[in-house]
C-alpha positions as CSV (number, residue, x, y, z in Angstrom):
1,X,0.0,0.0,0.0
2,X,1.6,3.3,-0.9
3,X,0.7,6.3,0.3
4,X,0.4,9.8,-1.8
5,X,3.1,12.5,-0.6
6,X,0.0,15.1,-0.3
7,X,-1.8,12.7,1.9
8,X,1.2,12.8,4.4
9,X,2.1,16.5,3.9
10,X,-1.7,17.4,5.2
11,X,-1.1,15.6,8.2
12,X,1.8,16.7,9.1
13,X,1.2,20.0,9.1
14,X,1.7,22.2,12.6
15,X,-0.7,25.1,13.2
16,X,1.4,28.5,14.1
17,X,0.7,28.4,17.6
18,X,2.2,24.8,17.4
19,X,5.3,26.4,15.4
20,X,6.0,29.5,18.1
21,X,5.6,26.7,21.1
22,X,8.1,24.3,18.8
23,X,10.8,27.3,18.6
24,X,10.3,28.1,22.3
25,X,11.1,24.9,23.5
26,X,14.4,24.4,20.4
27,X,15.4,28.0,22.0
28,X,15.4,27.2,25.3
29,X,17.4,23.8,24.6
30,X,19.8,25.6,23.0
31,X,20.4,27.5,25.9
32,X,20.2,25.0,28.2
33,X,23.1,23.0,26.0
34,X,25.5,26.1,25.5
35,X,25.1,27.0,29.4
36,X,25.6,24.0,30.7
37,X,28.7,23.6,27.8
38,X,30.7,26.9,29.3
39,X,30.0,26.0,33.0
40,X,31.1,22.3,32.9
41,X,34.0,22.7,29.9
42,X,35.2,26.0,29.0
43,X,34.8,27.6,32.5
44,X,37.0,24.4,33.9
45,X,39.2,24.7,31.6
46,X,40.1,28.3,31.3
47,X,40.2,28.5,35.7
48,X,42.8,25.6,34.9
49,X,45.5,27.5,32.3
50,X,44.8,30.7,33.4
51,X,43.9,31.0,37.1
52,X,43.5,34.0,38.8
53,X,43.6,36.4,36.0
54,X,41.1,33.9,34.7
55,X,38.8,34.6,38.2
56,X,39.3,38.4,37.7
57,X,38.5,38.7,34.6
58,X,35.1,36.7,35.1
59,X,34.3,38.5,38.1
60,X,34.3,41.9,35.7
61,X,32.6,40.6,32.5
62,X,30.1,38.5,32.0
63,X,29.6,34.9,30.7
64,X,27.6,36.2,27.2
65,X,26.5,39.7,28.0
66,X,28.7,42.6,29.5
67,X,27.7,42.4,32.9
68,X,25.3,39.4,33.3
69,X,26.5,35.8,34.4
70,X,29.5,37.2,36.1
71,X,31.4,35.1,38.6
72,X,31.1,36.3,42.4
73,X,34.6,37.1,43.9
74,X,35.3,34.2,46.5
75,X,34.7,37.2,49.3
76,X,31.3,37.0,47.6
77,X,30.8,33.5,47.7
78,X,31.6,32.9,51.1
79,X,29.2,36.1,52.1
80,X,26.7,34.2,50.2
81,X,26.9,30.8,51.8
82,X,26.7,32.4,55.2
C-alpha cells in the first residue's frame, strides 16, 4: 500500500501556535546545552590554564553579555553561603 506525498504533507502539518511553542522549546534547549557547555567545559578549563587572572576577569565581564553571568569574587561566595 503506498501512500500519496499530499496525503502525508496534510497531516503533518503544525498550526502556528504549534510552530511559536516548537521554537520556544528548540530555544530554550539551545540555551540550556550552551550553558551548561561553558559552565562544565570552557569555564573548567580556562580557571585551569589561566587561574586568577582567569577569576578576575570573570568576576568583571560577564559569561555572554557585558555584565550578566559574572562570577562572584570568593569574598562573595563565602558572604553568600553564610
Amino acid at each position: 500500500m503506498s501512500v500519496a506525498p499530499a496525503q502525508v504533507h496534510a497531516h503533518s502539518e503544525l498550526t502556528d501556535a504549534e510552530r511559536a511553542w516548537l521554537g520556544a522549546a528548540a530555544l530554550a534547549a539551545l540555551v540550556v546545552a550552551v550553558q551548561l557547555q561553558v559552565r562544565s567545559i570552557e569555564e573548567p578549563y580556562l580557571r585551569a590554564v589561566h587561574g586568577a587572572a582567569y577569576l578576575a576577569f570573570a568576576t568583571r565581564a560577564g559569561r555572554f553579555l557585558p555584565g550578566i553571568g559574572r562570577l562572584h569574587a570568593p569574598a562573595d561566595r563565602e558572604r553568600i553561603a553564610a
